[in-house]
C-alpha positions as CSV (number, residue, x, y, z in Angstrom):
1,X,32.4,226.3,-144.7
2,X,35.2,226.8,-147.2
3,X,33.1,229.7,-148.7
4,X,32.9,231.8,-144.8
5,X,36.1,231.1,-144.0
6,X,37.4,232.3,-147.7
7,X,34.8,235.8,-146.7
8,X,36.2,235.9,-143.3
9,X,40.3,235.7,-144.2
10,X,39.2,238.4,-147.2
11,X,37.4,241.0,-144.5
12,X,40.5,240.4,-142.4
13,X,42.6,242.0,-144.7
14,X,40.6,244.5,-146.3
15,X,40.4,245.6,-142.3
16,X,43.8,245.7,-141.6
17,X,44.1,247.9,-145.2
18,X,42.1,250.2,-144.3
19,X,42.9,250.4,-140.7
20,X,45.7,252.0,-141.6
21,X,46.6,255.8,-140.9
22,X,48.1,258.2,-143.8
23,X,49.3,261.2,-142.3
24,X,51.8,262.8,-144.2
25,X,54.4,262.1,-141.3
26,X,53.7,258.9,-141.5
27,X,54.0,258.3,-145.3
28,X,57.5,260.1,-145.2
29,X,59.2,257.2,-143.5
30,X,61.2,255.2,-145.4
31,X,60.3,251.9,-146.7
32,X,62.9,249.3,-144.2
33,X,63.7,245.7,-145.6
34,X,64.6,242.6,-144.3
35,X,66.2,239.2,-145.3
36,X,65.9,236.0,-143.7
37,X,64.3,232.9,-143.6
38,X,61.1,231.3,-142.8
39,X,59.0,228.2,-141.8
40,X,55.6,227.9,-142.2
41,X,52.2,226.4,-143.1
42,X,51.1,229.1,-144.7
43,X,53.7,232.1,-145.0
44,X,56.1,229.7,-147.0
45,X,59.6,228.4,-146.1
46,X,63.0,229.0,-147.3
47,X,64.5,232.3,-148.0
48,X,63.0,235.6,-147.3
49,X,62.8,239.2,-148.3
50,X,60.4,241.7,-146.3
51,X,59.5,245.3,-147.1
52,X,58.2,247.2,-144.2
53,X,56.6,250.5,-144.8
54,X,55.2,252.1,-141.8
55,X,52.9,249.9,-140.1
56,X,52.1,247.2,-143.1
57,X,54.8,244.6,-144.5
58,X,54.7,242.0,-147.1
59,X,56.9,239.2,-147.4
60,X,57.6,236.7,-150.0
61,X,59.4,233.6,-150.1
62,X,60.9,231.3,-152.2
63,X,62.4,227.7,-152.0
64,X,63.4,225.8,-154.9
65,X,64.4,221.8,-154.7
66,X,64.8,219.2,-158.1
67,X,67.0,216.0,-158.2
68,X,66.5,213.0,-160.8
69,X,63.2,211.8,-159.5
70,X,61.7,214.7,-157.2
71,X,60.9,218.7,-158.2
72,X,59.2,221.3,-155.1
73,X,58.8,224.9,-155.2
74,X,57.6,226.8,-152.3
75,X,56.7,230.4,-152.9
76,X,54.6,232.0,-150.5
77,X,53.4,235.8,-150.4
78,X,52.2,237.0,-146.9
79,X,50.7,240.4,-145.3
80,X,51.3,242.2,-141.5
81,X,49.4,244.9,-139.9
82,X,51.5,246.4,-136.7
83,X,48.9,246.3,-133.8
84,X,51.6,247.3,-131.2
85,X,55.0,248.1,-130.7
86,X,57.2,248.3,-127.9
87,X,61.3,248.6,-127.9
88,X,61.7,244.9,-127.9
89,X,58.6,243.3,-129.3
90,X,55.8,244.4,-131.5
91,X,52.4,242.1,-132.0
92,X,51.0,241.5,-135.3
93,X,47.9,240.7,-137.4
94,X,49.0,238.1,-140.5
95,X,47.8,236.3,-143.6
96,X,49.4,234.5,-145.7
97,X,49.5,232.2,-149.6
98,X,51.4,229.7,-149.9
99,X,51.8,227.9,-153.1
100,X,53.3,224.2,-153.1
101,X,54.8,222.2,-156.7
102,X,55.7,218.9,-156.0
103,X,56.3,216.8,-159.2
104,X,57.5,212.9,-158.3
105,X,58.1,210.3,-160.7
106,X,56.3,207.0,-158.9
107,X,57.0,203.6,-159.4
108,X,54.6,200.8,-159.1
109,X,54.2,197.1,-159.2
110,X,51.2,195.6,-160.9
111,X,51.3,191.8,-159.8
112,X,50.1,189.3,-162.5
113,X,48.3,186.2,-161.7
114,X,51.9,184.5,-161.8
115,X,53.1,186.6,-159.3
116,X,55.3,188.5,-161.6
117,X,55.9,192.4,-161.6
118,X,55.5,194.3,-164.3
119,X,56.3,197.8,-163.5
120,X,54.5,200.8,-163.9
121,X,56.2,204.4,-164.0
122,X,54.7,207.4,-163.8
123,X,55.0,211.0,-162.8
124,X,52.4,212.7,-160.4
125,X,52.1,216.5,-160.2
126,X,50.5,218.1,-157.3
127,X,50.1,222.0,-156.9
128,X,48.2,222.9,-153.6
129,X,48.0,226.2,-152.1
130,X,47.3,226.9,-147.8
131,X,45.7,230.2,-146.8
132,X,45.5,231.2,-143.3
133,X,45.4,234.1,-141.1
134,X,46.4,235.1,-137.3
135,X,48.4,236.7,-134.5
136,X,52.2,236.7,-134.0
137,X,54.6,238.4,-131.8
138,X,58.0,239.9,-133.2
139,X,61.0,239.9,-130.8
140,X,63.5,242.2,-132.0
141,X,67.3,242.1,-130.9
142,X,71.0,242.8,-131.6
143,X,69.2,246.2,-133.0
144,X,69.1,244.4,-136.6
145,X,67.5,241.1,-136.0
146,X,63.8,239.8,-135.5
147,X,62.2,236.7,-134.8
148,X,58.7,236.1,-135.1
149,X,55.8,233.3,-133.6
150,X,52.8,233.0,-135.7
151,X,50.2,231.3,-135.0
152,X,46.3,231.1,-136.5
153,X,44.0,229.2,-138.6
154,X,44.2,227.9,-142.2
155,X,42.9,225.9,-144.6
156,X,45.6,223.9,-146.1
157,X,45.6,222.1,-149.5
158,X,43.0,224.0,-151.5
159,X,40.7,224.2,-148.3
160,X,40.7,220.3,-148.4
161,X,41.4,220.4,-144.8
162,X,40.9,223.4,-142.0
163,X,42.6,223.6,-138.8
164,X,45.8,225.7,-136.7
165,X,49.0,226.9,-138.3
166,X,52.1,227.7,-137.2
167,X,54.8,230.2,-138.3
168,X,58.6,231.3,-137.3
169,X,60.6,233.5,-139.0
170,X,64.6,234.8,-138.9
171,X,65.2,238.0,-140.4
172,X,68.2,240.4,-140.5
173,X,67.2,244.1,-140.8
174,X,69.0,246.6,-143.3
């Protein structure tokens, strides 16, 4: 199961690759980019940076957080293919990689037969990544902002578990 959905996530994108058109008019727009922040499942959360160059974008982005006893990093890299747009919205095909580093220093109790503790410390390190792909709509206003609704299928810590994702994203075009 992990295997088709693995083939069909990798035939999405290859379609929406090669779907798209390369006029020369086309290819002499200018790349636009975008900064902002995101929330998903699978496209990542934190800050954001877009490059859109005619109907295809990529996205990455990026959240560090340490203290004494905790470290994450979320860094996710996701794809869109333009299906339609209109003045104020534009619908969207999507797939994105997102890569999670949580690092925790645990404690634990091992209770003797006298019912004393002796404590146990250790740190656990956990990398996982969720890939998923979908359909999202892009509402576009104030001329240089966007928000977008995502929303698909992914299988989420190393295809350990499949089911529906969810994506938003805030972006401020320059």
């Amino acid at each position: 199961m992990k295997r088709f959905l693995l083939i069909v996530l990798a035939s999405l994108w290859f379609w929406t690759v090669s779907a798209q058109t390369t006029s020369t008019e086309q290819t002499a727009k200018k790349v636009q980019h975008a900064i902002g922040a995101d929330l998903g499942f699978t496209i990542g959360y934190g800050l954001a940076y877009r490059a859109t160059f005619n109907n295809f974008s990529t996205q990455l982005s990026f959240t560090p957080y340490s203290n004494d006893s905790h470290t994450r990093v979320s860094a996710g890299l996701s794809f869109y293919y333009t299906l339609k747009k209109h003045k104020v919205a534009e619908f969207f095909l999507y797939q994105g990689t997102h890569y999670i580093y949580d690092k925790n220093e645990v404690w634990d109790c091992i209770v003797m037969e006298n019912d004393n503790c002796v404590e146990n410390t250790y740190t656990r390190v956990d990398n996982s990544v969720n890939i998923g792909a979908g359909l999202g709509i892009k509402l576009n206003f104030f001329e240089v902002m966007s928000f977008s609704l995502m929303g698909g299928y992914a299988g989420y810590d190393n295809f350990s578990s499949i089911g529906f994702t969810g994506e938003a994203v805030l972006l401020y075009h320059f």
